[in-house]
TIVO-2410 file (N, C-alpha, C; in nm, 3 decimals):
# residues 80
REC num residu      c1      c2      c3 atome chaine
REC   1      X   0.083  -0.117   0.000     N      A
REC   1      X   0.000   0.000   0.000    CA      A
REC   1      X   0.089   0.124   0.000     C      A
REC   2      X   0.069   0.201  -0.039     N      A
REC   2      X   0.133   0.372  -0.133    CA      A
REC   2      X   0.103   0.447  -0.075     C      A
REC   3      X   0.192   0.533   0.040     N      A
REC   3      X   0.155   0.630   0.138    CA      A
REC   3      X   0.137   0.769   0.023     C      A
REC   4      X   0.047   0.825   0.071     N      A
REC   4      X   0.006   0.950  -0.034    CA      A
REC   4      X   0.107   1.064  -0.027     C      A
REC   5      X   0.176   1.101  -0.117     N      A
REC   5      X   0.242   1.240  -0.095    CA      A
REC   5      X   0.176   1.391  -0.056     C      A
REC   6      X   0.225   1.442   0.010     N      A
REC   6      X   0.162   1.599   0.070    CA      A
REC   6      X   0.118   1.663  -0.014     C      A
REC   7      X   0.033   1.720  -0.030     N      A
REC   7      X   0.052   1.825  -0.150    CA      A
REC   7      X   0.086   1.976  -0.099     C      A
REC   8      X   0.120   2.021  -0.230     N      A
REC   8      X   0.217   2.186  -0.182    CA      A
REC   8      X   0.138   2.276  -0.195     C      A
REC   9      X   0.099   2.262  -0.307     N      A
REC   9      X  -0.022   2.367  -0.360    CA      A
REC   9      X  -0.151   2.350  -0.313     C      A
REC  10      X  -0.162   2.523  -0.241     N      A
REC  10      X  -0.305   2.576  -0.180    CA      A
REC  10      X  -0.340   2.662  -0.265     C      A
REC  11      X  -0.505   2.669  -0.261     N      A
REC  11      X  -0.616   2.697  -0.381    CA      A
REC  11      X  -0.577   2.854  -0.326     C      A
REC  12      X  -0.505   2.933  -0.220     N      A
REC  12      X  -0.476   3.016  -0.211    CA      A
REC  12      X  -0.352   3.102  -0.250     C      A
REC  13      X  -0.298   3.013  -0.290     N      A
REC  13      X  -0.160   3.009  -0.374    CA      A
REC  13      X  -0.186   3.073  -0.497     C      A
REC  14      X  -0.299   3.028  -0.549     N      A
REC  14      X  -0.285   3.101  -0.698    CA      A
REC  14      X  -0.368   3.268  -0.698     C      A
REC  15      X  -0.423   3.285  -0.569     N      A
REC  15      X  -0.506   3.416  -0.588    CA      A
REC  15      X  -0.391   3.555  -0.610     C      A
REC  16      X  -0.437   3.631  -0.675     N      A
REC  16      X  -0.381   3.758  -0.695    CA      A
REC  16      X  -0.329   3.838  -0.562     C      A
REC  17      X  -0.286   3.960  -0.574     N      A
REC  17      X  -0.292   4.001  -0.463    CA      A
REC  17      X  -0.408   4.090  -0.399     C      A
REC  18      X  -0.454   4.134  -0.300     N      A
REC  18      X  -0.539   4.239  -0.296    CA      A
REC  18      X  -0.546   4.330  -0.347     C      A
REC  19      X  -0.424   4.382  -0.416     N      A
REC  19      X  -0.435   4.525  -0.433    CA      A
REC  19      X  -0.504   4.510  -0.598     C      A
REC  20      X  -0.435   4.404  -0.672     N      A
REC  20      X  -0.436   4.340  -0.797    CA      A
REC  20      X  -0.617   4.324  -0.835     C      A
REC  21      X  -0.672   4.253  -0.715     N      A
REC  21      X  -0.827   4.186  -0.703    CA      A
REC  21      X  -0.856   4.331  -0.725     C      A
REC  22      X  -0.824   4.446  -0.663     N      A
REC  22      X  -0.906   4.534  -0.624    CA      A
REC  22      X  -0.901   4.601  -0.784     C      A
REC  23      X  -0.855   4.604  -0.806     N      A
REC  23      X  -0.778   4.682  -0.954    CA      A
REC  23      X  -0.868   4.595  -1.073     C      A
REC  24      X  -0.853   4.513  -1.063     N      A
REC  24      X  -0.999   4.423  -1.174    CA      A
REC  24      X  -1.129   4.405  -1.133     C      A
REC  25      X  -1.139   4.467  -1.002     N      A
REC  25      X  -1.290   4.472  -0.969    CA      A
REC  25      X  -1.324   4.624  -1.004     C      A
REC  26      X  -1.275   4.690  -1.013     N      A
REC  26      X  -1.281   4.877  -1.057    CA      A
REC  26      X  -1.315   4.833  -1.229     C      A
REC  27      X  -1.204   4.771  -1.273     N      A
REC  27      X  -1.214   4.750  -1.410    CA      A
REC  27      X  -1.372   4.698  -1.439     C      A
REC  28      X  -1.401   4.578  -1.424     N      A
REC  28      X  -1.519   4.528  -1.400    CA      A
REC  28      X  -1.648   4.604  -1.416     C      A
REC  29      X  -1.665   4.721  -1.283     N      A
REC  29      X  -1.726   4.747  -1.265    CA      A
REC  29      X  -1.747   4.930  -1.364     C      A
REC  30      X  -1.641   4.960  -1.386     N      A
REC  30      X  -1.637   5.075  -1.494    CA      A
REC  30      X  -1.656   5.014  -1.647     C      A
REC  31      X  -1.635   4.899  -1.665     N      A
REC  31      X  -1.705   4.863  -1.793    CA      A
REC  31      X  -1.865   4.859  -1.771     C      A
REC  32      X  -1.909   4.801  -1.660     N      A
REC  32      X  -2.062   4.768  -1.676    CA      A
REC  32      X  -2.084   4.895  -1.699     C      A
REC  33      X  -2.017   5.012  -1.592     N      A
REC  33      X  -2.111   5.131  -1.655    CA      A
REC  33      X  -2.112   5.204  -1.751     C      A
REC  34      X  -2.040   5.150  -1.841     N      A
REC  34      X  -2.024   5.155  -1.961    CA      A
REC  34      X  -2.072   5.152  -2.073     C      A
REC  35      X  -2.113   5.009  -2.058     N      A
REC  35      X  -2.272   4.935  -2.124    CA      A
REC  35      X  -2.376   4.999  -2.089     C      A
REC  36      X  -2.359   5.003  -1.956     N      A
REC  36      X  -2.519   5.074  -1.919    CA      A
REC  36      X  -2.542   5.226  -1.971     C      A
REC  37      X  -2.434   5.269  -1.968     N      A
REC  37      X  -2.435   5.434  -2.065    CA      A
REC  37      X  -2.468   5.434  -2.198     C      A
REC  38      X  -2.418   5.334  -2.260     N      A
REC  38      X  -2.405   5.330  -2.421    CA      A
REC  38      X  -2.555   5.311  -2.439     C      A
REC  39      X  -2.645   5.209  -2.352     N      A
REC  39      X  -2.719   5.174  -2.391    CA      A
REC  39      X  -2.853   5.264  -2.372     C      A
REC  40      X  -2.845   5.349  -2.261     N      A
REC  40      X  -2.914   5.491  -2.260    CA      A
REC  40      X  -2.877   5.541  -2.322     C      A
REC  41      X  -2.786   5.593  -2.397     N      A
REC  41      X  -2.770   5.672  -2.500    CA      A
REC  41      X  -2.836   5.608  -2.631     C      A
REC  42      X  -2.883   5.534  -2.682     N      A
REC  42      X  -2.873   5.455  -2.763    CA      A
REC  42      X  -3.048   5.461  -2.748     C      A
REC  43      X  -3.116   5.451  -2.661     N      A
REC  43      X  -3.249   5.449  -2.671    CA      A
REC  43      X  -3.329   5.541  -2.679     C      A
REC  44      X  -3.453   5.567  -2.715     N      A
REC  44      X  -3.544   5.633  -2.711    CA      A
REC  44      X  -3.555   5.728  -2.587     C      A
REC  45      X  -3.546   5.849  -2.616     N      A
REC  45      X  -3.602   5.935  -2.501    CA      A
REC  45      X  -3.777   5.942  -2.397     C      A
REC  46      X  -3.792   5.932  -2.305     N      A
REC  46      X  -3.920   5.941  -2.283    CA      A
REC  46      X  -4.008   6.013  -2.324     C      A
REC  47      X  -4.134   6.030  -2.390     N      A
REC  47      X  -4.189   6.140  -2.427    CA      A
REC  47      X  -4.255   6.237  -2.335     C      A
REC  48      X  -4.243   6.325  -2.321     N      A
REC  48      X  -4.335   6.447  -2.269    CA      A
REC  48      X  -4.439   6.491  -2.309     C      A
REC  49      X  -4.508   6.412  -2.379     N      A
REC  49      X  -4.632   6.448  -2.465    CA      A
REC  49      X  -4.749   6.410  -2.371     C      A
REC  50      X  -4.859   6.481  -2.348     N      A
REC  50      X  -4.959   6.463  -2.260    CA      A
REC  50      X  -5.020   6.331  -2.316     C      A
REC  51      X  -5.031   6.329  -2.454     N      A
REC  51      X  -5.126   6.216  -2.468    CA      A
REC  51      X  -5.076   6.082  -2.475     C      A
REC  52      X  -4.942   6.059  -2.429     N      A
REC  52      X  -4.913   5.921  -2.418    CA      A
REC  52      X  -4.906   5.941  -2.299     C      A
REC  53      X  -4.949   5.957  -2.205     N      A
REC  53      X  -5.011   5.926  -2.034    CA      A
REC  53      X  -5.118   5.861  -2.038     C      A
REC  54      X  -5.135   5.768  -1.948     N      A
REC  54      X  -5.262   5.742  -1.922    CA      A
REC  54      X  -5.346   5.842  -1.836     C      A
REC  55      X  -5.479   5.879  -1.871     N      A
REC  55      X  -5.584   5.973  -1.773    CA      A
REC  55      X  -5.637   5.906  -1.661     C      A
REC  56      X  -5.659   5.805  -1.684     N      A
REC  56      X  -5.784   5.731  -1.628    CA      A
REC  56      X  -5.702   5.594  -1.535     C      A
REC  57      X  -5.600   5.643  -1.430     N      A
REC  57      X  -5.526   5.503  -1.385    CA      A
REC  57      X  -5.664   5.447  -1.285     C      A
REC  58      X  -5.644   5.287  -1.311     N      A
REC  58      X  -5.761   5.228  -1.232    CA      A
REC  58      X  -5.728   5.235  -1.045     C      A
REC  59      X  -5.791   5.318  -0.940     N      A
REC  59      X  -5.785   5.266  -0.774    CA      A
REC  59      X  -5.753   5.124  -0.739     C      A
REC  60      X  -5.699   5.082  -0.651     N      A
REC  60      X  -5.674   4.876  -0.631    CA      A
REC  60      X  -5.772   4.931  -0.511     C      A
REC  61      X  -5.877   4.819  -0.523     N      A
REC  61      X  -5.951   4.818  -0.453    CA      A
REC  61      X  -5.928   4.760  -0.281     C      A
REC  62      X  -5.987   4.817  -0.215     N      A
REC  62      X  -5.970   4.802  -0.079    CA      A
REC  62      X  -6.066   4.696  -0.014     C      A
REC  63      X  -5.990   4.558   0.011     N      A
REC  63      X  -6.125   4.488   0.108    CA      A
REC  63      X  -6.111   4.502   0.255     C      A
REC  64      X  -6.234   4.541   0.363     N      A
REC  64      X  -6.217   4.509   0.490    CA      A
REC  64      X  -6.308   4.378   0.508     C      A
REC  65      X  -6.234   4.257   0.606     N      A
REC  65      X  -6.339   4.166   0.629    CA      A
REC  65      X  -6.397   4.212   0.718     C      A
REC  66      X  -6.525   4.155   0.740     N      A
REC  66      X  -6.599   4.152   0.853    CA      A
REC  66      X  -6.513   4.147   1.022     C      A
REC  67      X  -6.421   4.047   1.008     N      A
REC  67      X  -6.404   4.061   1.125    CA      A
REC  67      X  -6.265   4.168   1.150     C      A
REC  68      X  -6.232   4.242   1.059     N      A
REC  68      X  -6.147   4.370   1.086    CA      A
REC  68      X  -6.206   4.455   1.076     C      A
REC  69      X  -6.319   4.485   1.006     N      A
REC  69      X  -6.431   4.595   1.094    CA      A
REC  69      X  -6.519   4.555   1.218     C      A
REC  70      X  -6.500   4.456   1.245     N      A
REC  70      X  -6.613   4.465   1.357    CA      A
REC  70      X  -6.505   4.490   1.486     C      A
REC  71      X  -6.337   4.441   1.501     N      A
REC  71      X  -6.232   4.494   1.566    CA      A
REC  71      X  -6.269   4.685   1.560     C      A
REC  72      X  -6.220   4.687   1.418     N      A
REC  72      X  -6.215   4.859   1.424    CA      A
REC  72      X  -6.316   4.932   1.516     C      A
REC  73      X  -6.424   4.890   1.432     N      A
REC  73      X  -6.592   4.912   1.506    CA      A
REC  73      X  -6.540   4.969   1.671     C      A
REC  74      X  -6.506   4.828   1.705     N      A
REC  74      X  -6.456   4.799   1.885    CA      A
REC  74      X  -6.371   4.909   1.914     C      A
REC  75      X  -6.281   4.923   1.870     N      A
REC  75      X  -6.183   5.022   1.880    CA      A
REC  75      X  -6.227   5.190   1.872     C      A
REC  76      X  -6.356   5.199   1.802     N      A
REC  76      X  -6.397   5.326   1.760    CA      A
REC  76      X  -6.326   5.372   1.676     C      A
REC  77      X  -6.253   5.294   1.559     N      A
REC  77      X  -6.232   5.352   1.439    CA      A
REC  77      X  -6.316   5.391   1.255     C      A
REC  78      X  -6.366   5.320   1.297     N      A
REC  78      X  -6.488   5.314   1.197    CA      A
REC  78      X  -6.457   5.323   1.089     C      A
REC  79      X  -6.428   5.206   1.021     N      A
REC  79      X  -6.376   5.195   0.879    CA      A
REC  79      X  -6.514   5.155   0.746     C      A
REC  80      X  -6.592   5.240   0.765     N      A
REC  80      X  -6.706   5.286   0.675    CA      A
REC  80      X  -6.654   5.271   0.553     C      A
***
């Protein structure tokens, strides 16, 4: 039976240095905003025109159950 040799190499061995990580995470992150610029530039402006608004947005309707008005009720809040 074949006693296993040590190994040398740690998965930390191959990382960059901090200063290095930090320096390709700037990079990284100044390209995305990059893309993200090009691509506002690149699109349609919003219009300011009254008639592409909607007039008429629909209320979301409000349910009370019974038994959270009849609490309120109790309370003297009166959710009519």
């Amino acid at each position: 039976m074949a006693t296993p040799t040590p190994r040398t190499s740690r998965v930390y061995d191959e990382l960059s240095t901090p200063a290095q990580m930090r320096d390709d995470a700037r990079v990284v992150v100044s390209n995305l905003r990059l893309e993200r610029a090009a691509r506002a530039a690149t699109q349609q402006p919003p219009s300011l025109r009254f008639e592409d608004f909607p007039r008429d947005i629909a209320k979301r309707e409000i349910s009370v159950s019974k038994a959270a008005a009849r609490l309120a009720n109790a309370l003297h809040l009166h959710l009519d």
